[in-house]
N, CA, C and O atoms as a Maestro MAE file, in Angstrom:
{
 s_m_m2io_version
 :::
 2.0.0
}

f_m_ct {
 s_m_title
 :::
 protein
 m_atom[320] {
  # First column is atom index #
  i_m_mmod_type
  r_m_x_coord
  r_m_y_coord
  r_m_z_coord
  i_m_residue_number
  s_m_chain_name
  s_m_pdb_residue_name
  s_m_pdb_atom_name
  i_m_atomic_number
  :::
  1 25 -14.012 4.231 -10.951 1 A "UNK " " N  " 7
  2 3 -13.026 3.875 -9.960 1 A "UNK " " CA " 6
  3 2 -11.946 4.946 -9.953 1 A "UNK " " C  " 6
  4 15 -11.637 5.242 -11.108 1 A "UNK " " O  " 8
  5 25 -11.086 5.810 -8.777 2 A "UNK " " N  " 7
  6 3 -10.714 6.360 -8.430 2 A "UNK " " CA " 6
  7 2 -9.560 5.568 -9.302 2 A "UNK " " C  " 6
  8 15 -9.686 4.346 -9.365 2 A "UNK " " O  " 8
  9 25 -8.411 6.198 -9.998 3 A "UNK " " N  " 7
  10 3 -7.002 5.402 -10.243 3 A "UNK " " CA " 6
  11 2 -6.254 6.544 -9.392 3 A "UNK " " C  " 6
  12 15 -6.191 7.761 -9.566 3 A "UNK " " O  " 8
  13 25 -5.689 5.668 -8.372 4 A "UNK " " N  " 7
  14 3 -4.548 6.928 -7.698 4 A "UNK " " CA " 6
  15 2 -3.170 6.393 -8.196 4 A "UNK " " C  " 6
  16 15 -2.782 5.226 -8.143 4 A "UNK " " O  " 8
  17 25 -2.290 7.833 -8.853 5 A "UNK " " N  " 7
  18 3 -1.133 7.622 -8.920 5 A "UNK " " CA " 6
  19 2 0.137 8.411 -7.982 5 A "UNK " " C  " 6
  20 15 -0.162 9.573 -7.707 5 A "UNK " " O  " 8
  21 25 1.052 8.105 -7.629 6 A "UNK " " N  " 7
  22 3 2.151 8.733 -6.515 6 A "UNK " " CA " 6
  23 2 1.417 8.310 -5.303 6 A "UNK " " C  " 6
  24 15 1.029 9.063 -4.410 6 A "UNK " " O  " 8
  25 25 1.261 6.980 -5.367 7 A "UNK " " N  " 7
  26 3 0.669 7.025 -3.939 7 A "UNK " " CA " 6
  27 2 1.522 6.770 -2.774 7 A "UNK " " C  " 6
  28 15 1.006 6.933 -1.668 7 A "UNK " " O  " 8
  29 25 2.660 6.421 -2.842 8 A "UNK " " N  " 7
  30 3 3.585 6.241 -2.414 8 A "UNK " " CA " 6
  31 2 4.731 7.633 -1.947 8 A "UNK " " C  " 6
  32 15 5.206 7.910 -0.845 8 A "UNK " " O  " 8
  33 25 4.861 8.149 -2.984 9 A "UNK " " N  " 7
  34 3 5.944 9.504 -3.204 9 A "UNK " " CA " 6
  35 2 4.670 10.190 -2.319 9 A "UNK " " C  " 6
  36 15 4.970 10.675 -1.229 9 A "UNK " " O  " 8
  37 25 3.495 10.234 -2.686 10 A "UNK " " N  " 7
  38 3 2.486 11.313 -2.067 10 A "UNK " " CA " 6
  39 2 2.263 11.183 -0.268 10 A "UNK " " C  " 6
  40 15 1.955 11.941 0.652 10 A "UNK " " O  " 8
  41 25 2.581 9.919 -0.425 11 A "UNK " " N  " 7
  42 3 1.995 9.728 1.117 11 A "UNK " " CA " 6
  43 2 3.555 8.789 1.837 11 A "UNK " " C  " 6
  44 15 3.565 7.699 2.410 11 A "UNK " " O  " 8
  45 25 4.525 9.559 1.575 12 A "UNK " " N  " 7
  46 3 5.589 8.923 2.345 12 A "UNK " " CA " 6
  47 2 5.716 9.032 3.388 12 A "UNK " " C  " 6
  48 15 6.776 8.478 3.680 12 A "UNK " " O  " 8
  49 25 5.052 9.625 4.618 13 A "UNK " " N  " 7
  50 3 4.953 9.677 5.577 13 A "UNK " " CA " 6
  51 2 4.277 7.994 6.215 13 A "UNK " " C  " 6
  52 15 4.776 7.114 6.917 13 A "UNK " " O  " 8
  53 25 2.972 8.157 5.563 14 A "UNK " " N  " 7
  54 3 2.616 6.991 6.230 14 A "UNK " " CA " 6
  55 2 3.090 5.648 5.692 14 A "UNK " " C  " 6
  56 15 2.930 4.672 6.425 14 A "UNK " " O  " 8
  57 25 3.742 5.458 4.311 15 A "UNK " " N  " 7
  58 3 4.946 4.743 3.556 15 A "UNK " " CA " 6
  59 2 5.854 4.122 4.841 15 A "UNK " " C  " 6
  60 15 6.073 2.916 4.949 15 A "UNK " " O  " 8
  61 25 6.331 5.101 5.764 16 A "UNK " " N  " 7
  62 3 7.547 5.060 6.565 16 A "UNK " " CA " 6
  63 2 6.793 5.274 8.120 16 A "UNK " " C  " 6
  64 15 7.371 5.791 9.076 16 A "UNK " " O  " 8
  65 25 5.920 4.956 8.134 17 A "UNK " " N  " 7
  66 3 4.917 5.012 9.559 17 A "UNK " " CA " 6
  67 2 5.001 3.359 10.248 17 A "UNK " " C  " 6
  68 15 5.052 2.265 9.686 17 A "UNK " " O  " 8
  69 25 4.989 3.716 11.603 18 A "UNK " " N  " 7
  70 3 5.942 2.235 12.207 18 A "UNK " " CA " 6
  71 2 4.685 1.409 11.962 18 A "UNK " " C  " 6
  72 15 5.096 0.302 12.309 18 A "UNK " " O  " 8
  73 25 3.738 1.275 11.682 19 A "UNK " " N  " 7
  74 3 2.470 0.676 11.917 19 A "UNK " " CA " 6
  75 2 2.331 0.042 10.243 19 A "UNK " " C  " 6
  76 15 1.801 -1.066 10.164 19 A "UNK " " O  " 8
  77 25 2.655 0.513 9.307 20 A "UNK " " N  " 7
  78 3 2.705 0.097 7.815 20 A "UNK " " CA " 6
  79 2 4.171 -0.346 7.790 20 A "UNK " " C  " 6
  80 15 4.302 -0.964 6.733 20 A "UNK " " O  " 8
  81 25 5.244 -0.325 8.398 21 A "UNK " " N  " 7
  82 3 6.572 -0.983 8.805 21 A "UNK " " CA " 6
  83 2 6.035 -2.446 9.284 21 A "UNK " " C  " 6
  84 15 6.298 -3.472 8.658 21 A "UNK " " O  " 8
  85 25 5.444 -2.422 10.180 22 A "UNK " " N  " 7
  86 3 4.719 -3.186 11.420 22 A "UNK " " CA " 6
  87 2 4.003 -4.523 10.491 22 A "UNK " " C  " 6
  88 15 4.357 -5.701 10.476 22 A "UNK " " O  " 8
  89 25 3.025 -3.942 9.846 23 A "UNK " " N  " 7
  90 3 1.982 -5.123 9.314 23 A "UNK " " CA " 6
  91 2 2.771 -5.288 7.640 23 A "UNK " " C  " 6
  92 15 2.202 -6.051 6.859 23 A "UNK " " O  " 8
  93 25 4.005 -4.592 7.177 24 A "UNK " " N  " 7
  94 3 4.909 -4.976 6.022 24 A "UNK " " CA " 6
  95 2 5.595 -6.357 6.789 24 A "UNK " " C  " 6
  96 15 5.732 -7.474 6.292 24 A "UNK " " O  " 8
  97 25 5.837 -6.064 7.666 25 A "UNK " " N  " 7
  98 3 6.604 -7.308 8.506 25 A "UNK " " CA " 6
  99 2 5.975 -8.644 8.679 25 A "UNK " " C  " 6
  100 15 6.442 -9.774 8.535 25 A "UNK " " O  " 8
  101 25 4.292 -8.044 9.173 26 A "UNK " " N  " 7
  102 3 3.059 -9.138 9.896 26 A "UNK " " CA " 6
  103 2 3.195 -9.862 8.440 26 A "UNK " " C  " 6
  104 15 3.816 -10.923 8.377 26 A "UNK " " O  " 8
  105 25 2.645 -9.320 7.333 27 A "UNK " " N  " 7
  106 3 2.618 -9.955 5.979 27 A "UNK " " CA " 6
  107 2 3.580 -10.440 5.082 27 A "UNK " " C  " 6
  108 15 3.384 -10.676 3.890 27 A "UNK " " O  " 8
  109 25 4.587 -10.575 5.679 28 A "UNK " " N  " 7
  110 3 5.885 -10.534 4.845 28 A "UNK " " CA " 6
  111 2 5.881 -10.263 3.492 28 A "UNK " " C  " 6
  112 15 6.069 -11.144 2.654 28 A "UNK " " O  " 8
  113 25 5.606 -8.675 3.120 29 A "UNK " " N  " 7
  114 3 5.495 -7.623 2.223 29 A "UNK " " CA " 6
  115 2 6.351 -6.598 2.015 29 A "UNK " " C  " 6
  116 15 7.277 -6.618 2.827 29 A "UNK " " O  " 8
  117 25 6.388 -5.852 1.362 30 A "UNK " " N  " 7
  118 3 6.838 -4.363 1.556 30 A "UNK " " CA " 6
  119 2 6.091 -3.258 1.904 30 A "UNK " " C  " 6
  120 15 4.864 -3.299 1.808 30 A "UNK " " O  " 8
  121 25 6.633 -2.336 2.270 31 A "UNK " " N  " 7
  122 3 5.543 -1.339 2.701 31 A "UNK " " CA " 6
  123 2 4.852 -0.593 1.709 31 A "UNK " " C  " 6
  124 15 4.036 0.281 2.000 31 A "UNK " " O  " 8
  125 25 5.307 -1.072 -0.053 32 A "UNK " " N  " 7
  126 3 4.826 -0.778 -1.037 32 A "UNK " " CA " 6
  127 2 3.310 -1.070 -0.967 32 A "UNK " " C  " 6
  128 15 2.370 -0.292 -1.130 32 A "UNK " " O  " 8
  129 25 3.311 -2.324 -0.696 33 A "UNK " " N  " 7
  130 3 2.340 -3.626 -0.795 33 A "UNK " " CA " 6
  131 2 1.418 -3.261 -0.010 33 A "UNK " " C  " 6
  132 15 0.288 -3.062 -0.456 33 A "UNK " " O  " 8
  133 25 1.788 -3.054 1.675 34 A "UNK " " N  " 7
  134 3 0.567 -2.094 2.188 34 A "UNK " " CA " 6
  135 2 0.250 -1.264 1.449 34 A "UNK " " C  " 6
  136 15 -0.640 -1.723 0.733 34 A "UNK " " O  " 8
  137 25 0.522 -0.045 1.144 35 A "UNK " " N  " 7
  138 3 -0.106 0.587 0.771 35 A "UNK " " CA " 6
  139 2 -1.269 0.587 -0.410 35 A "UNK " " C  " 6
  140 15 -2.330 1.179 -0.614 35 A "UNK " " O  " 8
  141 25 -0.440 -0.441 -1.086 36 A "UNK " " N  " 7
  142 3 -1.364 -0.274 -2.425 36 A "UNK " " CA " 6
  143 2 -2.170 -0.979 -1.919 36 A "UNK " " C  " 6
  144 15 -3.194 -0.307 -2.047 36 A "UNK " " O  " 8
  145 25 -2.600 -2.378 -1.147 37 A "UNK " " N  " 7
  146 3 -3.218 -3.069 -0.619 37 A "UNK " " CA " 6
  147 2 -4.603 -2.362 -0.202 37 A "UNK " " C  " 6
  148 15 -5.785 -2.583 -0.464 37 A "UNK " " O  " 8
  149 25 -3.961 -1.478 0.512 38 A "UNK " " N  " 7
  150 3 -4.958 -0.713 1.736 38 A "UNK " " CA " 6
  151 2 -5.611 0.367 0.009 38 A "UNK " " C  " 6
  152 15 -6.741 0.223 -0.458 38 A "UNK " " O  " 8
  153 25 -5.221 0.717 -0.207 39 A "UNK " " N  " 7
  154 3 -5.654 1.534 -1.380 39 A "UNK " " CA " 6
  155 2 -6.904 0.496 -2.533 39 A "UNK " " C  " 6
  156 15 -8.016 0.944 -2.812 39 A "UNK " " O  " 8
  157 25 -6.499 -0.607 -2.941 40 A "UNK " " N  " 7
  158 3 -7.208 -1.769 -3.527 40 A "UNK " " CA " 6
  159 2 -8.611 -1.891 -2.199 40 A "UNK " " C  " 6
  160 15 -9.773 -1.740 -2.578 40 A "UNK " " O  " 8
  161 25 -8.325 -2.151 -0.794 41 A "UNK " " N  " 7
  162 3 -9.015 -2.099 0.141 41 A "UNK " " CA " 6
  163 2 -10.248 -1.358 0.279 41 A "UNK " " C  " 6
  164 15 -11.319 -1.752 0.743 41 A "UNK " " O  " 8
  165 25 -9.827 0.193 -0.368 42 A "UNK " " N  " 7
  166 3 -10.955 1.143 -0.472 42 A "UNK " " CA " 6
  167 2 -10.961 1.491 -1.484 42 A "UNK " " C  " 6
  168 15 -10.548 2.585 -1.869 42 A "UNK " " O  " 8
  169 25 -11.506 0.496 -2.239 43 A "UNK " " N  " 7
  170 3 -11.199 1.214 -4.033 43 A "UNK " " CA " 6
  171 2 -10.954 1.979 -4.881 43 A "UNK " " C  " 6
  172 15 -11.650 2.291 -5.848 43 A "UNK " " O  " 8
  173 25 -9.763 2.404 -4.530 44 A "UNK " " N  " 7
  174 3 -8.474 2.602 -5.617 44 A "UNK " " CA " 6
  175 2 -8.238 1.692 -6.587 44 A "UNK " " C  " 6
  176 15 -8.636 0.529 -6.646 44 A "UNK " " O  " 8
  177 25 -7.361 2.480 -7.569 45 A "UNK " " N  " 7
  178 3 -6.566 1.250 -8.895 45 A "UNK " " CA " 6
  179 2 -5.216 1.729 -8.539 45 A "UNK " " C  " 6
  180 15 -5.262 2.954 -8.654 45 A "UNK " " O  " 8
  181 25 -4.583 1.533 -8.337 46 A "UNK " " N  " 7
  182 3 -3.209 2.026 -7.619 46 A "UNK " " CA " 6
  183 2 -2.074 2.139 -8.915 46 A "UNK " " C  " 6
  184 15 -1.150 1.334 -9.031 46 A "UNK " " O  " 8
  185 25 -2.229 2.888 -9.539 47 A "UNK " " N  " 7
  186 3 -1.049 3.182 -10.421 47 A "UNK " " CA " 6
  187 2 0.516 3.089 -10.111 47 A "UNK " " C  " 6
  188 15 1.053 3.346 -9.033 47 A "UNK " " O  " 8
  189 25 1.131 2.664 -11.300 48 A "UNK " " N  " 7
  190 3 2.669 2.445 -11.010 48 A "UNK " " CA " 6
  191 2 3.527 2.934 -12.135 48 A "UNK " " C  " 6
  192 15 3.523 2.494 -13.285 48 A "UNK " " O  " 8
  193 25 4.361 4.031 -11.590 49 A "UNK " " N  " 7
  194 3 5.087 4.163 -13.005 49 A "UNK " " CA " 6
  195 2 6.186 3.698 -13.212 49 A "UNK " " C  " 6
  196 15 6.859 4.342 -14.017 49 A "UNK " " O  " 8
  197 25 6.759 2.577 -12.681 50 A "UNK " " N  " 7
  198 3 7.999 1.879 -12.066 50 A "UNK " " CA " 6
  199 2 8.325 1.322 -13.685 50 A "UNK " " C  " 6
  200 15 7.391 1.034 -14.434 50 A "UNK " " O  " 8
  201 25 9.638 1.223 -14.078 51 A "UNK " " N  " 7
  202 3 9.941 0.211 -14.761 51 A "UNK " " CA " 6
  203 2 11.186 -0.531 -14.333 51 A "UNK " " C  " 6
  204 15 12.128 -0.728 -15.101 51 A "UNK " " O  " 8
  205 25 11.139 -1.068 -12.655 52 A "UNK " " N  " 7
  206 3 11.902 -1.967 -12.635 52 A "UNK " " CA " 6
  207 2 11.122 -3.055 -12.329 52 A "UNK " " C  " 6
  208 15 10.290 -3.021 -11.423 52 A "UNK " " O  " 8
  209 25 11.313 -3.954 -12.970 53 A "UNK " " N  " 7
  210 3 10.888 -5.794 -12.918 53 A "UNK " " CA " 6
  211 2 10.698 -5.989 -11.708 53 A "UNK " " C  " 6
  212 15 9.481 -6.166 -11.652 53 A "UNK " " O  " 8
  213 25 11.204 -6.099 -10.419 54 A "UNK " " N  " 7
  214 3 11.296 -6.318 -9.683 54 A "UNK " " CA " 6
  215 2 10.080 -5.612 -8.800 54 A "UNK " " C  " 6
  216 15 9.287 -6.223 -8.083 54 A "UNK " " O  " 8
  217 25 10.112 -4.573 -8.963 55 A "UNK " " N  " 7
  218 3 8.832 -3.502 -8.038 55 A "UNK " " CA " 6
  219 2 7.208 -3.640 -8.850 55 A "UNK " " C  " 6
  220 15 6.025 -3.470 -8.557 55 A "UNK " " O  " 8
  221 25 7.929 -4.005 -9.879 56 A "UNK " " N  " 7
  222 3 6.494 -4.514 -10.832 56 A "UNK " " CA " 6
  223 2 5.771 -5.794 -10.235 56 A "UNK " " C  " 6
  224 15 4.565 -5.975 -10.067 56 A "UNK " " O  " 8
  225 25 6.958 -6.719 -9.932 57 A "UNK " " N  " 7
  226 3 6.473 -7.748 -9.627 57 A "UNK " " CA " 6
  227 2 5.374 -7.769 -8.144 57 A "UNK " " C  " 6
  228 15 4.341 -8.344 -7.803 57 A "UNK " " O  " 8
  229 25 6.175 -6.931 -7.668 58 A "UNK " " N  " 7
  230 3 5.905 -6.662 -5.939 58 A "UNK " " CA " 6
  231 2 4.730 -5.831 -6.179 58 A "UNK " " C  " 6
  232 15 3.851 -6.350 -5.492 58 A "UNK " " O  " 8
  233 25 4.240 -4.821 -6.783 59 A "UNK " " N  " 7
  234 3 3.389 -3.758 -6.947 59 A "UNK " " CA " 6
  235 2 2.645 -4.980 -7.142 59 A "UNK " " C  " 6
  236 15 1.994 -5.289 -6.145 59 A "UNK " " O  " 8
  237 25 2.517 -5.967 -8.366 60 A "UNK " " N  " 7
  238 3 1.275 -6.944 -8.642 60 A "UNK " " CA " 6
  239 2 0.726 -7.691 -7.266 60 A "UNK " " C  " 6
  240 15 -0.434 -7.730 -6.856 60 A "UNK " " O  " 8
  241 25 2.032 -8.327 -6.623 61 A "UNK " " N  " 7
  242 3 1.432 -9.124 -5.784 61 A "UNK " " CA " 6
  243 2 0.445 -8.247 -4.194 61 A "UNK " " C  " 6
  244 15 -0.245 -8.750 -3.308 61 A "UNK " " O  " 8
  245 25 0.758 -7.129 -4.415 62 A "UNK " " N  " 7
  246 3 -0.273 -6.218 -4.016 62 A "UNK " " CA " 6
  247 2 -1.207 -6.663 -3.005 62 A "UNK " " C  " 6
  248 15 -1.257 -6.800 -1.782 62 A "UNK " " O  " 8
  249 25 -2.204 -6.898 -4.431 63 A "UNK " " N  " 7
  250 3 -3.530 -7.869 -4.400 63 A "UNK " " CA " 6
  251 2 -3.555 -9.237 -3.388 63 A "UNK " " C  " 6
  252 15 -4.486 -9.643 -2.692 63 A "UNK " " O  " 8
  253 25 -2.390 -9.715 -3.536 64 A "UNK " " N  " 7
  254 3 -2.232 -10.871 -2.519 64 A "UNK " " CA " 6
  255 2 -2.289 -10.635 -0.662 64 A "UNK " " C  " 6
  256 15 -2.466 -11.365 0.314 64 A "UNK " " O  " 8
  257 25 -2.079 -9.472 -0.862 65 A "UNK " " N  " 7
  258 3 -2.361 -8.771 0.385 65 A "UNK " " CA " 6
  259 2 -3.258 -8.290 1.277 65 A "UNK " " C  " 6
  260 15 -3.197 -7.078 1.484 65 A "UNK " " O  " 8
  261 25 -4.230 -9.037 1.973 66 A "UNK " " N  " 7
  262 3 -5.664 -8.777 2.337 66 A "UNK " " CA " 6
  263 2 -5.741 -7.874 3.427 66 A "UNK " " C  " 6
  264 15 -6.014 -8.592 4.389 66 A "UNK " " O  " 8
  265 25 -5.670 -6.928 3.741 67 A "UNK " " N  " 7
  266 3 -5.832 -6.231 5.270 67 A "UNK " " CA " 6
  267 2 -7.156 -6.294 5.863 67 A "UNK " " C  " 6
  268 15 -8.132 -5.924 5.210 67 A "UNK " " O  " 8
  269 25 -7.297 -6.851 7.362 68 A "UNK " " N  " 7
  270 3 -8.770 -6.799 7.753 68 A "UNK " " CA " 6
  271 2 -9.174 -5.462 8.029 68 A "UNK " " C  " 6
  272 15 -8.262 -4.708 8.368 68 A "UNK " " O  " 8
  273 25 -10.489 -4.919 7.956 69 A "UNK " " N  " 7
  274 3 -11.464 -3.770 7.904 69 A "UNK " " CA " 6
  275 2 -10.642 -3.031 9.016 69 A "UNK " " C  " 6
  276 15 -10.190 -1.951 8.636 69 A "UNK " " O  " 8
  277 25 -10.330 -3.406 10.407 70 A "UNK " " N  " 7
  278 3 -9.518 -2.602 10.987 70 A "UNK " " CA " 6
  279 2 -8.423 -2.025 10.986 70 A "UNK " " C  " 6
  280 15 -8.262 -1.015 11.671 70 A "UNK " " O  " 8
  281 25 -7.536 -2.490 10.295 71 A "UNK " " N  " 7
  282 3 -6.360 -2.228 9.635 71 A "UNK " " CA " 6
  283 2 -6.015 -1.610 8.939 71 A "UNK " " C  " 6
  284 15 -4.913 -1.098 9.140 71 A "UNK " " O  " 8
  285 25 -6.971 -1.199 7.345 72 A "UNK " " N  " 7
  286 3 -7.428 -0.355 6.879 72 A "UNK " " CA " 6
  287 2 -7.966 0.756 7.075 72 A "UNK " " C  " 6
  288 15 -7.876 1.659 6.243 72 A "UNK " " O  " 8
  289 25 -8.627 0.883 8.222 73 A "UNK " " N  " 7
  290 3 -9.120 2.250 9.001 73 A "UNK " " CA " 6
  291 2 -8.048 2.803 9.604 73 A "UNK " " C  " 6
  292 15 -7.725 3.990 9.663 73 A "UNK " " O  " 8
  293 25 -7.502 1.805 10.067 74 A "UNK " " N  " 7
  294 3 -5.957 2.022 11.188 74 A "UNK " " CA " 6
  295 2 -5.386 3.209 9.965 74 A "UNK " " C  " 6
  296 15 -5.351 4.417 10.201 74 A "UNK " " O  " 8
  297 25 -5.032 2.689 8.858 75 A "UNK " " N  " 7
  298 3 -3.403 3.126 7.635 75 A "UNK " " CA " 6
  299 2 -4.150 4.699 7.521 75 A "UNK " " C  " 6
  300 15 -3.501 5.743 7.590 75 A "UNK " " O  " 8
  301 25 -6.282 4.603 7.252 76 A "UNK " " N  " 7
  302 3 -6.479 5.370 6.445 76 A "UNK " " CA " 6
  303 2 -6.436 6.434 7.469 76 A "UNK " " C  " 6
  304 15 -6.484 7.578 7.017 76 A "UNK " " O  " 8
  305 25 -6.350 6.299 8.825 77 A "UNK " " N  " 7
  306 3 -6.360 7.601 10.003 77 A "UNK " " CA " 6
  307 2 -4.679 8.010 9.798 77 A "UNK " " C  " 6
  308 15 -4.102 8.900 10.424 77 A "UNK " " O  " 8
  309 25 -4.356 7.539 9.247 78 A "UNK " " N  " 7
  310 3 -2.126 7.976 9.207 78 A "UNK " " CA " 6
  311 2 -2.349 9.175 8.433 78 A "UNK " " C  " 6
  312 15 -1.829 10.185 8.908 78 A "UNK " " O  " 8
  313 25 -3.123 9.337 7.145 79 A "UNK " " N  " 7
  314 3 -2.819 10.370 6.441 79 A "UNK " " CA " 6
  315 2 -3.846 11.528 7.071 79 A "UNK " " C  " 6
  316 15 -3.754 12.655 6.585 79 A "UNK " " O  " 8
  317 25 -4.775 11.305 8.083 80 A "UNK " " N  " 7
  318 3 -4.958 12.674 8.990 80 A "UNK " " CA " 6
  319 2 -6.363 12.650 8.654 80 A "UNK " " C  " 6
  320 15 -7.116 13.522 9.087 80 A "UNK " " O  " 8
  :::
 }
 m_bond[319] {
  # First column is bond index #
  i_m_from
  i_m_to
  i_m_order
  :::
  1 1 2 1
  2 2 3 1
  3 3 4 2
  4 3 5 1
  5 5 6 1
  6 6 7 1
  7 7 8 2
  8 7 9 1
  9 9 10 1
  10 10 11 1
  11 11 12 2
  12 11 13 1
  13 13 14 1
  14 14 15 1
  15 15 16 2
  16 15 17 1
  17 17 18 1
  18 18 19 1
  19 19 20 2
  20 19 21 1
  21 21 22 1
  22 22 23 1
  23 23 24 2
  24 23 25 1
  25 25 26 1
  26 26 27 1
  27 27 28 2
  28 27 29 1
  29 29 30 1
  30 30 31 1
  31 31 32 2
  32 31 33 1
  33 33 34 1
  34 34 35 1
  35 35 36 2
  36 35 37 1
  37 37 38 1
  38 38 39 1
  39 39 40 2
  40 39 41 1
  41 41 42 1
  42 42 43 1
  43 43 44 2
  44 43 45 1
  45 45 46 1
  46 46 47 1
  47 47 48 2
  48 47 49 1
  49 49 50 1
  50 50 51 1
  51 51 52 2
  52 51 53 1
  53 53 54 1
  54 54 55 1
  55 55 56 2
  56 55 57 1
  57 57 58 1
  58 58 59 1
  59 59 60 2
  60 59 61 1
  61 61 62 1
  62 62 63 1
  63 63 64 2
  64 63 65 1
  65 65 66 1
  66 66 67 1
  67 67 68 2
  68 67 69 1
  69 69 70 1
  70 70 71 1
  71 71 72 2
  72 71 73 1
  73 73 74 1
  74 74 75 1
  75 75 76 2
  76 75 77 1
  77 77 78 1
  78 78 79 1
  79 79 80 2
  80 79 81 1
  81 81 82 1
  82 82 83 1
  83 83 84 2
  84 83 85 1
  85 85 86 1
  86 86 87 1
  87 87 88 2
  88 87 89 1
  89 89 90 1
  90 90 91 1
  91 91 92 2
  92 91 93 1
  93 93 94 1
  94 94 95 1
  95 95 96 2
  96 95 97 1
  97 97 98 1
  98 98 99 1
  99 99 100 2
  100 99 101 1
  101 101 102 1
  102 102 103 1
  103 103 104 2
  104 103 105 1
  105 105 106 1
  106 106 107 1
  107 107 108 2
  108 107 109 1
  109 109 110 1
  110 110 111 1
  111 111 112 2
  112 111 113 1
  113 113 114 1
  114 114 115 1
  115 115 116 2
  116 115 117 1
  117 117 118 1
  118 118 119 1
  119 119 120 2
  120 119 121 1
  121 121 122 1
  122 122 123 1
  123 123 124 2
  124 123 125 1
  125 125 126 1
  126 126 127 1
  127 127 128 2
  128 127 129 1
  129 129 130 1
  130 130 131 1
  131 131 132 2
  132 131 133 1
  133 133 134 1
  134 134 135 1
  135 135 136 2
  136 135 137 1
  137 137 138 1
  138 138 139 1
  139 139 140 2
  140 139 141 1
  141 141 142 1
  142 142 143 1
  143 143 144 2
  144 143 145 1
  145 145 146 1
  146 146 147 1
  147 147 148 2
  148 147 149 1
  149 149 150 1
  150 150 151 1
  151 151 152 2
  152 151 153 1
  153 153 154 1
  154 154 155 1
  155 155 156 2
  156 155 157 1
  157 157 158 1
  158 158 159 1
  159 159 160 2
  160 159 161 1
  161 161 162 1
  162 162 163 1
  163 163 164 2
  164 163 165 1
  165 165 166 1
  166 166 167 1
  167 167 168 2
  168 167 169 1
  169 169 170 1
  170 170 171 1
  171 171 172 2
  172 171 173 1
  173 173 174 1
  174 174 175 1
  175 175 176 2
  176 175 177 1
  177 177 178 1
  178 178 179 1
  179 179 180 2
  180 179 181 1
  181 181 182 1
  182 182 183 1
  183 183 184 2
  184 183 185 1
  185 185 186 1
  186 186 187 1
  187 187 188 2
  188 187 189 1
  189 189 190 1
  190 190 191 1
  191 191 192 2
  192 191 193 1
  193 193 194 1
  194 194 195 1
  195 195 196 2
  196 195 197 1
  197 197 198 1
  198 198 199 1
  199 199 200 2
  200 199 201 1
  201 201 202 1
  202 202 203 1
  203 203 204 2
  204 203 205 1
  205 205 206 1
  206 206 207 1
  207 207 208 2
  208 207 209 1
  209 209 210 1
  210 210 211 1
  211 211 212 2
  212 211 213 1
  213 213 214 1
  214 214 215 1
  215 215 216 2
  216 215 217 1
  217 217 218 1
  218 218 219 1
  219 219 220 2
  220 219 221 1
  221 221 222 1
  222 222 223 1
  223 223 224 2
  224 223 225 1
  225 225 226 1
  226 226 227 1
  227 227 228 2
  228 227 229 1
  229 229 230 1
  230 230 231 1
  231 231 232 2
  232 231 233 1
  233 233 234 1
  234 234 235 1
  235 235 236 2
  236 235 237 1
  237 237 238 1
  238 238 239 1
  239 239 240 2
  240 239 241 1
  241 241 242 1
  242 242 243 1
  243 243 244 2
  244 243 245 1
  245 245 246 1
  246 246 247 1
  247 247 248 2
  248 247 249 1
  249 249 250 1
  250 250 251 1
  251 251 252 2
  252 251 253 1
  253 253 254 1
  254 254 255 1
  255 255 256 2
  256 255 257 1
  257 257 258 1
  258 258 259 1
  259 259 260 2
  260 259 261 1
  261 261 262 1
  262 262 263 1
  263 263 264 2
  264 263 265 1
  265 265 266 1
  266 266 267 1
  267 267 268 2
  268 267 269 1
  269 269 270 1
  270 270 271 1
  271 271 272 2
  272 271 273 1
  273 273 274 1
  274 274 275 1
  275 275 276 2
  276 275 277 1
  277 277 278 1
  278 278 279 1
  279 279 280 2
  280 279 281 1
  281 281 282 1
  282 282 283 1
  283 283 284 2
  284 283 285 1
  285 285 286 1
  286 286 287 1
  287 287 288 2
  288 287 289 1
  289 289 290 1
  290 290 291 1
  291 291 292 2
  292 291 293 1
  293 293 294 1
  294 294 295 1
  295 295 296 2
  296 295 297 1
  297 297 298 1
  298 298 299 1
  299 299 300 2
  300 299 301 1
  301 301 302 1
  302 302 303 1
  303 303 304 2
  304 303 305 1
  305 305 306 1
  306 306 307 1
  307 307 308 2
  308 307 309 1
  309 309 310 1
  310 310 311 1
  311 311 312 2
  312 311 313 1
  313 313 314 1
  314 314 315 1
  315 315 316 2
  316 315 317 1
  317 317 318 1
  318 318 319 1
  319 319 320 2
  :::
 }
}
């Protein structure tokens, strides 16, 4: 399994892309959560080097985050 780490810092563009804004909103998430979501989606292990409690918590609930197959294609065409 691929473990991606900086996936966030790496891909802040699509982090801050109105469409991962958009479905952070649809899911009432963060746009953390997409991402790692969509990353879990196409199997990734989504690394975190966070040590605040709070982003830990949010990084976990991740997983709680299901994106349908289109949606996922949608995020994975952002990074080009």
């Amino acid at each position: 399994m691929y473990q991606g780490f900086s996936l966030l810092i790496a891909n802040i563009d699509a982090l801050n892309h109105e469409y991962v804004i958009n479905r952070a909103r649809q899911y009432h998430a963060t746009q953390a959560q997409i991402i790692f979501s969509f990353a879990l989606a196409v199997g990734m292990l989504p690394l975190t080097g966070t040590s605040n409690l709070e982003h830990m918590a949010q990084d976990l609930g991740s997983a709680a985050v299901v994106l349908p197959s289109e949606e996922v294609q949608t995020i994975e065409s952002l990074a080009g």
